[in-house]
C-alpha positions in Angstrom: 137.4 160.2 141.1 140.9 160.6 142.3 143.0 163.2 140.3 146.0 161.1 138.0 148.9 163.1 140.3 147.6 161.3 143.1 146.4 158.0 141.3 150.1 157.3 141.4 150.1 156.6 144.8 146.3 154.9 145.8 144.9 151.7 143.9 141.7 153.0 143.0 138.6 153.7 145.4 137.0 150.1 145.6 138.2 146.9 146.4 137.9 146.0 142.5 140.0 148.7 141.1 142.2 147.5 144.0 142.2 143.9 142.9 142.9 144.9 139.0 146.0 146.7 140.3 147.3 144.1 142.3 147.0 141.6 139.3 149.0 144.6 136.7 151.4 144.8 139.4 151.8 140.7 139.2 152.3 140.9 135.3 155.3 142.4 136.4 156.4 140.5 138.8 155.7 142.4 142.0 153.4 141.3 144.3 150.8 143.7 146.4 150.1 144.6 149.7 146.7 146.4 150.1 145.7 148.6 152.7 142.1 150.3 152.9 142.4 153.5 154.0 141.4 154.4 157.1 142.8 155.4 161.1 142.1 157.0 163.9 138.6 156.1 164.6 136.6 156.9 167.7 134.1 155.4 166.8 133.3 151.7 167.3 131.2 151.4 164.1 133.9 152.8 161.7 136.3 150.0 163.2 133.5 147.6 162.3 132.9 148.6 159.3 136.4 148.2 158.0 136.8 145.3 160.2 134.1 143.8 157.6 135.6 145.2 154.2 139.3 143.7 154.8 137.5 140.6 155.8 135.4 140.5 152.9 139.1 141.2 151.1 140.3 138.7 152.0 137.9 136.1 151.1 138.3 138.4 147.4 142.1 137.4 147.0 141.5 133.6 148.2 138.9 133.5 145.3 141.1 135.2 142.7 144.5 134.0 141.3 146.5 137.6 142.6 149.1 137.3 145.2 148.4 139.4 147.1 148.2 140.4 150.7 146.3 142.8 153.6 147.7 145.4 155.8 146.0 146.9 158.6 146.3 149.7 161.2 145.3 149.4 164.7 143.8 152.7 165.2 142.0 151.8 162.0 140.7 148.7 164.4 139.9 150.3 167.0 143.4 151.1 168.9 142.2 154.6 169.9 138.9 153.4 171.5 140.3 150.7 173.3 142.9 147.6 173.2 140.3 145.5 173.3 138.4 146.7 170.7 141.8 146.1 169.0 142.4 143.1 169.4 139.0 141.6 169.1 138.7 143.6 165.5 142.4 142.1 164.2 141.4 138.7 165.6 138.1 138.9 163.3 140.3 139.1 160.4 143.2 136.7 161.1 140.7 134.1 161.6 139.1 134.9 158.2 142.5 135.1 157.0 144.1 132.0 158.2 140.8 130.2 157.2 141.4 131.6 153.3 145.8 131.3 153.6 146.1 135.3 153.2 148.9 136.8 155.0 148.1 140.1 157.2 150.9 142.7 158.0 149.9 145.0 161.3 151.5 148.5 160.6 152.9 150.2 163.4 151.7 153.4 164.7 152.5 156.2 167.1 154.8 155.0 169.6 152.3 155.4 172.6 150.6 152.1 170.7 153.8 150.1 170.3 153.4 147.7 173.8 149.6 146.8 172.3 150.6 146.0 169.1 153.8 143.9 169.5 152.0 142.6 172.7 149.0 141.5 170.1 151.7 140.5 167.2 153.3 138.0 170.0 149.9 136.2 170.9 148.2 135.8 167.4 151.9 134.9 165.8 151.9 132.6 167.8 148.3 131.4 168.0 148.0 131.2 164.2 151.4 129.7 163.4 153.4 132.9 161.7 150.7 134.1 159.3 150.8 137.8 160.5 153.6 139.9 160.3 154.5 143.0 162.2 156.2 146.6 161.1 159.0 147.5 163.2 160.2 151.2 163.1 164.0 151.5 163.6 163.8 155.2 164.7 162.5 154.4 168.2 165.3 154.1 170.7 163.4 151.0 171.8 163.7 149.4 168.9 166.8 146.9 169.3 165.3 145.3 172.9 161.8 144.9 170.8 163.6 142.6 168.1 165.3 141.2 171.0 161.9 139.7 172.7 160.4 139.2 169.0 163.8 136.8 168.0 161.6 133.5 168.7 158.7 135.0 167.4 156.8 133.0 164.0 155.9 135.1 161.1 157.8 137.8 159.6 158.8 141.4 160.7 159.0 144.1 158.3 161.6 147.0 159.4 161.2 150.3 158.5 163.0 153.5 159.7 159.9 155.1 160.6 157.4 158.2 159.5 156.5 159.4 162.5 157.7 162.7 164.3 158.0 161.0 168.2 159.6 163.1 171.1 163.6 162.9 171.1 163.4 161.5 174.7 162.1 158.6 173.0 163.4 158.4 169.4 166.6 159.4 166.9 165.6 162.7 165.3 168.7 162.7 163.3 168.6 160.8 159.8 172.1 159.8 160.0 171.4 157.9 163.3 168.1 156.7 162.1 170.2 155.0 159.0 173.1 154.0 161.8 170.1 151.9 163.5 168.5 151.1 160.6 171.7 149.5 159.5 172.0 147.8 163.2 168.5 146.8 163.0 169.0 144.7 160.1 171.9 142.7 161.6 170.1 141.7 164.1 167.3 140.4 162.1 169.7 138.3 160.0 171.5 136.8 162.7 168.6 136.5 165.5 165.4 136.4 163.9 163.8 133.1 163.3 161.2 134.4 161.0 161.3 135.6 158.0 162.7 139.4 157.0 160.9 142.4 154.8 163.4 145.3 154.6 160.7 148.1 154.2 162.9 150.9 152.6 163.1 152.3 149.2 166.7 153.5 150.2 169.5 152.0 147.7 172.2 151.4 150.7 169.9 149.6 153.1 168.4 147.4 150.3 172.4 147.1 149.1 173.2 146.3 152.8 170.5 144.0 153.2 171.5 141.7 149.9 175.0 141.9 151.7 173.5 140.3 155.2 171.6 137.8 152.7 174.7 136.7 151.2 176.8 136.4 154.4 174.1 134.6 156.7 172.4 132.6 153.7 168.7 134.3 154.5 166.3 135.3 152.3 164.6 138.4 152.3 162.2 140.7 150.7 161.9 143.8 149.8 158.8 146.3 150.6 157.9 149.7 148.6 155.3 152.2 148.7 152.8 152.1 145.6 154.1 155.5 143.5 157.8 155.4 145.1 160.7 153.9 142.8 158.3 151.5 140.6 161.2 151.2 138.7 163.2 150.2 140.9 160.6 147.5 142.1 160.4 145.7 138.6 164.2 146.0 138.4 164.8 144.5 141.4 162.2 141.5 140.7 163.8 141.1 137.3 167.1 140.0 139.5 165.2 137.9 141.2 164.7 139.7 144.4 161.3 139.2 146.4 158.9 142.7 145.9 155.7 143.5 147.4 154.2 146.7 146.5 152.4 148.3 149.8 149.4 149.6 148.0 146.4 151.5 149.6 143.3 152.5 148.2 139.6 153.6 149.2 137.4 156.5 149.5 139.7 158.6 152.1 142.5 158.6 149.6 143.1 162.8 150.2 144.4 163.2 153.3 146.7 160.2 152.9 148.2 161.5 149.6 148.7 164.7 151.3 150.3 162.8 154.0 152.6 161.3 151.8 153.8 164.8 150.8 154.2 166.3 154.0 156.1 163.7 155.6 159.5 163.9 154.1 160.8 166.4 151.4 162.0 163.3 149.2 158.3 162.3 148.9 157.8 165.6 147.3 160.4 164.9 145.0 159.2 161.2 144.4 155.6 162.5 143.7 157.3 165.4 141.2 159.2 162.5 139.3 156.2 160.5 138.8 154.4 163.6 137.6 157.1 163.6 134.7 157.7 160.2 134.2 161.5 160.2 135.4 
């Protein structure tokens, strides 16, 4: 059973406790991105397996009335084994998914797995007409000539600043230059991108900036939180009438991602201490 501290940031351990969530969440007007838990395999038949469960999820949302969504890793597909393995897994569920009309997010990883994935987002965005979308992380220093290639790209790309600790030679350690590109990043998705735009960010000045972009270039865009972080925040912002999906994760290996979530960044701490005491 997972402890209520850290039921504040995982849907539950089965895809029906992670279903019922989704549908509380829509009562209030946010909608839900779910995400089994799971990465890093080496082995082929713990790809499979949760190859077979998010496809099995999906058909679960089709059947139900919940808008909802999937996001998956590759390394939960098989990244670390092999990009074929990869690709053939993702395809799996895209099919399934484009079958049922459920959208799939691909998060993005550690940088050494950023060619594959973009390379993969490219192809099936294209083969399946815009119904996948693909994180961005504005923290690499890559990052502007990646949204460059992606401009013509169908579907949508979700733009976050980025969680993991890459070498300086290759990314902006400093969060004032993170927020700098962040900030860039964003500009270029409103006046280059031809899909659609998920600022991925529970920080009040990008979201701001963003509904500043919105209004200037006449683009719509939504807005993407963490289950646990600022839920008040996401049911304020719905009530104005801004766009909110809830990214919420759930399964059996809900531990070491909770503790993950803490260790990352010292706000998280303080976001996990707040919801401990209701503030």
């Amino acid at each position: 059973m997972i402890p209520p501290i850290a039921s504040n940031f995982v849907a539950g351990e089965t895809p029906a406790a992670a279903l019922e969530h989704a549908a509380a969440q829509n009562r209030t007007g946010v909608k839900v991105i779910l995400n089994l838990l799971g990465e890093h395999y080496d082995d082929p038949a713990n790809a499979a397996a949760d190859t077979k469960a998010y496809r099995a999820l999906v058909r679960d949302i089709a059947d139900s009335d919940i808008d909802a969504c999937i996001s998956v890793k590759p390394s939960q597909l098989g990244i670390d084994i092999g990009d074929d393995v990869f690709q053939s897994n993702y395809r799996s569920i895209v099919e399934v998914a484009d079958e049922e009309g459920v959208f799939v997010w691909c998060d993005m990883e550690d940088a050494d797995t950023t060619d594959i994935t973009l390379d993969t987002f490219e192809e099936f965005a294209h083969e399946f007409e815009g119904g996948i979308g693909q994180c961005v992380q504005s923290n690499l220093t890559r990052t502007s000539d990646d949204l460059e290639r992606l401009a013509d790209v169908p579907g949508k790309i979700r733009l976050v600043k980025g969680a993991y600790d890459e070498s300086p030679e290759i990314s902006y350690t400093e969060k004032s230059k993170v927020d700098e590109r962040y900030r860039a990043d964003l500009e270029t998705l409103f006046e280059s991108y031809t899909g659609e735009i998920a600022v991925g960010s529970h920080d009040p000045e990008m979201i701001e900036y963003a509904e500043e972009l919105s209004d200037e270039h006449d683009r719509p865009f939504e807005v993407q939180m963490l289950m646990g972080v600022r839920e008040k925040a996401q049911q304020e912002l719905t009530a104005e009438g801004r766009e909110v999906w809830q990214y919420a994760p759930y399964g059996e290996r809900w531990l070491s991602y909770f503790w993950r979530r803490l260790r990352e960044r010292k706000e998280n701490v303080l976001f996990a201490l707040r919801a401990i005491v209701g503030i």
